[in-house]
Phi, psi and omega in degrees: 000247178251165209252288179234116185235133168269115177220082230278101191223121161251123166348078194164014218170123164218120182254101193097135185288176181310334201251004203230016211280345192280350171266020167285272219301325167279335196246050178241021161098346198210066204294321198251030149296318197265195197266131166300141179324142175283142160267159221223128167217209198243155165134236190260165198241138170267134145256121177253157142172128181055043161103345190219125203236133187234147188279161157209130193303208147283151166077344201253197141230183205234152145200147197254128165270112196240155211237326180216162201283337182275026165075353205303314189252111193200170167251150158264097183280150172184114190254175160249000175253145164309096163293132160300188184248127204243097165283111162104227207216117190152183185293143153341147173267148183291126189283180180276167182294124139119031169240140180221140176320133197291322176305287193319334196276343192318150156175163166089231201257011182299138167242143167239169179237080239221145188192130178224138170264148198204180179249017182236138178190184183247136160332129166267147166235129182070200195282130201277177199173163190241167165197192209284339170276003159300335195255156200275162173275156185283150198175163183282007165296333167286103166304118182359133139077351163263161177237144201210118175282147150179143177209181193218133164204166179282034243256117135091035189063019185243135197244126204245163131244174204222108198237110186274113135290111179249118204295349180239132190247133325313146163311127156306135167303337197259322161301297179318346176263311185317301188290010165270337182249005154289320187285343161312313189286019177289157185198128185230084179230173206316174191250155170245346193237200178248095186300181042065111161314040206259157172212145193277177186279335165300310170285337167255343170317305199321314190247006181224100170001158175211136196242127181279118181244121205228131140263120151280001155313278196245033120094078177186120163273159169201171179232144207205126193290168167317306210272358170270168188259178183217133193275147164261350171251152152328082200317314182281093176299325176240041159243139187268304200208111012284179192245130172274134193219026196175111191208109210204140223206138187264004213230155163278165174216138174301104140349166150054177163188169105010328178206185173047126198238001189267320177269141193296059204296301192285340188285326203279346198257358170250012199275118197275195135326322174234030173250113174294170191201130162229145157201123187288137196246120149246156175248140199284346172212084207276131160357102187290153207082334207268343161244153196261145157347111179334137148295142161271109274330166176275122168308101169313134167288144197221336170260129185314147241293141165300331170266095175317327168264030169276279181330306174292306205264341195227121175258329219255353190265040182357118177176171185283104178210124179233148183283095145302109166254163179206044187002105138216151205094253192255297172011094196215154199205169200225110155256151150274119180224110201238112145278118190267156184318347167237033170297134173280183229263327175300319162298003127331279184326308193282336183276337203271329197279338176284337181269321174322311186300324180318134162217135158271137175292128179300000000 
């Protein structure tokens, strides 16, 4: 493709392929926010911004994709294939007839490479990679005959997440050895500009402890602050299938209730203003179809409650709360997640990393 490309990009973003980035910058609305045009020579291409750079090979392409207009927010896409071309901050543009978009067309030995910054990961130690306990189990997120890599890690305290799309299932080794040494040119050092507010998992250990907790019961690791509690028994005592297999709290929380055998009645009835609660159901042997694909990320509840049987089993408790169900792998489950009403914005932050963190075992 192209040879040393500059690209004033925050991680989290790509707008255009690698040949279309000087019309991101005239048409995305915020000119002089966005990353200015690359001077363009020949070999291998840098996508930069604010300390952190990625290679895009010869032969390969590159695009900064932007989630918002002043570039603040974006994906890094990097293929072994031609990315269309996305100009500014918007929708794809409509292709002409009988052309199809280069993601959908994939096959054979095609790959894509996707890196969004987020606020959670596991420390990387050396150079990052992917390898065969990365890839997702087949399931409906995956497109028919592709295979999908993902992990979320950290470098020098900025935590990306990381998604290999592979047009073939299993991934030829020698593509997974190609995208390890693009993922090898990563580079993460001070910022230069003023990033997107965020905070890693390093930064908040500094004031609150974060305790990794693993069941081999019921097959699922999370990570959790010191200072929340985790019910060591079934808040639903009489509930079978789903099964509660997970339940953590800024609060102690009360087994049982009065009603409802599906719901947490007395933890939820004790649930303060500024506390939060989560808790996880799986079901053992759930309907196929009927849960839809985990969300990337899980939506914080923002309205008071959502869920009719929130409303019906806890009447009294005024707070944020919504009934998920969800799938993932074979896998399928109902989270509950309740906020009270003056919850800070830091127990936001600690309820969203804590639902990220969660990896269920196939």
């Amino acid at each position: 493709m192209i040879a040393i490309l500059t690209v004033a990009l925050t991680l989290t973003s790509a707008c255009g392929s690698v040949e279309a980035q000087e019309s991101v910058a005239e048409e995305a609305g915020a000119a002089d926010s966005l990353p200015q045009a690359p001077e363009v020579t020949t070999g291998l291409a840098r996508l930069e911004h604010a300390g952190t750079s990625i290679e895009v090979p010869a032969g390969w392409d590159g695009r900064l994709l932007f989630l918002e207009p002043d570039g603040a927010s974006a994906l890094l896409q990097v293929a072994n294939f031609e990315l269309g071309e996305q100009d500014g901050f918007g929708p794809p543009p409509e292709l002409p007839p009988g052309e199809e978009d280069p993601i959908k067309a994939m096959s054979g030995a095609d790959v894509l490479i996707t890196l969004a910054a987020t606020s959670f990961g596991e420390a990387e130690v050396g150079p990052v990679s992917i390898g065969a306990s990365d890839l997702l189990p087949p399931g409906p997120k995956i497109p028919r005959g592709h295979a999908l890599a993902e992990r979320s890690f950290c470098l020098q305290e900025r935590c990306f997440d990381l998604t290999v799309d592979f047009a073939s299932s299993p991934p030829d080794p020698a593509v997974i050895e190609d995208v390890n040494t693009v993922l090898s040119t990563l580079r993460v050092g001070p910022s230069d500009a003023s990033p997107v507010e965020t905070t890693t998992t390093a930064q908040a250990e500094e004031s609150t402890r974060w305790i990794e907790y693993r069941s081999d019961d019921y097959r699922f690791s999370v990570r959790y602050p010191s200072d929340w509690y985790r019910a060591d028994e079934p808040l639903t005592p009489n509930l079978l299938d789903p099964k509660e297999i997970l339940s953590l709290g800024t609060y102690q929380l009360r087994p049982g209730g009065d009603r409802c055998s599906h719901f947490p009645v007395r933890a939820l009835e004790d649930l303060g203003p500024t506390d939060a609660f989560i808790s996880i159901q799986e079901r053992d042997d759930p309907p196929a179809g009927r849960y839809p694909p985990r969300p990337r990320p899980f939506e914080l509840p923002a309205d008071p409650p959502s869920s009719e049987a929130g409303r019906f089993c806890v009447t009294d408790a005024p707070r944020f709360e919504d009934w998920v169900p969800f799938s993932d792998g074979e896998r399928a489950f109902y989270l509950i997640v309740t906020l009270g009403l003056e919850v800070s914005e830091e127990t936001r932050r600690e309820t969203a990393e804590i639902l990220e963190s969660i990896r269920f075992d196939s």
